[in-house]
N, C-alpha and C positions, 0 to 999 in steps of 0.2 A: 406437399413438397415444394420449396422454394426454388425459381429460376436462379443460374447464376445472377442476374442484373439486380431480382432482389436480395441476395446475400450481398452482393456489393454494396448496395444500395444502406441495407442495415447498418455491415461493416462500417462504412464511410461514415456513419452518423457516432461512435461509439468515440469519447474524448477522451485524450489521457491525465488532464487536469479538471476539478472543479466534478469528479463525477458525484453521482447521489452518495453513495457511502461514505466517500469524502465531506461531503455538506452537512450529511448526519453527525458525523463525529464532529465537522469543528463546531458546529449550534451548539451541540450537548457541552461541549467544551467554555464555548464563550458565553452560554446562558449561567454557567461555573464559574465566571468570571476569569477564568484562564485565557492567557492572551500568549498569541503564538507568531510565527511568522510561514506564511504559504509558499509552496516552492521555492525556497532561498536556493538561488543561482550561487555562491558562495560557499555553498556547502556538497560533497561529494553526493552524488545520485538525486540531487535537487528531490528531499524530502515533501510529503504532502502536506505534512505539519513537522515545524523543528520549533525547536527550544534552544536558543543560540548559545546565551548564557550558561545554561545548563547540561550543553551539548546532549541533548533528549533528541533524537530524529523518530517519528512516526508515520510508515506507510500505510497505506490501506488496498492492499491487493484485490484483484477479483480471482475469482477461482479459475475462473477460462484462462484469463492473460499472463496467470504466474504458477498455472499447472499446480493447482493443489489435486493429493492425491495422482499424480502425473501418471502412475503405474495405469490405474485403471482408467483413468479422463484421457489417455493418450488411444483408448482403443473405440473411444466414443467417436473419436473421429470420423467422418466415412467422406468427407469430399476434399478435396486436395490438401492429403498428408505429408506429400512431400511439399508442402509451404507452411504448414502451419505446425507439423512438429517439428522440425527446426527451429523456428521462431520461439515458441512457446519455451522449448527447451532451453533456447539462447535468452531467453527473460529467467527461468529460473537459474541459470549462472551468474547472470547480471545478477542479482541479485545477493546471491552468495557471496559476489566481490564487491558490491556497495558495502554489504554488512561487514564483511570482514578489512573494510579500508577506514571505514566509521567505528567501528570497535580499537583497530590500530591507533585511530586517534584520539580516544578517549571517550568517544561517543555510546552512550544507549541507544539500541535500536529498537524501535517496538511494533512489530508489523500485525495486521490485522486482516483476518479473511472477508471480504464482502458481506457472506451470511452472519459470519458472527458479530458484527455490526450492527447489520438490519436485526438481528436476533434480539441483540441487550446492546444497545449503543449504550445505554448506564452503565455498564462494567466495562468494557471498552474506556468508557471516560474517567471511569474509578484507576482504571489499571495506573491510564496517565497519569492521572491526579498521583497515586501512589509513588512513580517515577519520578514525579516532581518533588515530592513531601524529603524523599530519600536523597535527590541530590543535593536538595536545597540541605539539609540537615549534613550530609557530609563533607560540605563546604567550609572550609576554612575562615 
């Protein structure tokens, strides 16, 4: 069992850009010779990878931080739940409203869970790839 100081401790260390799942996918993407843009400040919910042009936005969620499965991860819980599921829950609405304010404008959104990353980053990069093939081809 971990003290509070080191959950802190852990916490403190965990970054919201540049994480590993995110490195995975843009390697696999750039070793594809796809070329993207990293958190654009410009674009709603500062995407982990966008495609400006082609208004393509791609997140890469972790499981813990965007409550997948929430129903049952919300009862794994067991040390201070009243801070962390608000939180977690207030990330999976964020979330709802980036997508649906990027879809209002035109945008593809293409989110991806942590595991399924580390799983098959190649289909993960196929997906994009695919999102790209199709916008580019319904481009005027």
């Amino acid at each position: 069992m971990r003290t509070p100081e080191q959950t802190s401790r852990i916490m403190s260390r965990i970054r919201g850009k540049d994480t590993g799942i995110e490195l995975a996918l843009r390697r696999e993407l750039w070793s594809r010779g796809i070329r993207y843009r990293k958190h654009p400040k410009k674009v709603f919910g500062k995407p982990d990878i966008a495609f400006i042009g082609l208004k393509i936005a791609v997140f890469c969620d972790s499981e813990f931080w965007h409550g997948k499965d929430w129903e049952i991860g919300n009862s794994k819980i067991k040390t201070n739940r009243d801070f962390w599921i608000p939180k977690i829950e207030r990330n999976i609405q964020r979330d709802a409203e980036v997508n649906e304010a990027l879809e209002s404008e035109g945008w593809l959104v293409l989110r991806f869970w942590g595991q399924e990353i580390l799983k098959d980053v190649g289909g993960c990069a196929d997906a994009v790839e695919e999102a790209i093939r199709l916008r580019k081809s319904s481009k005027p």
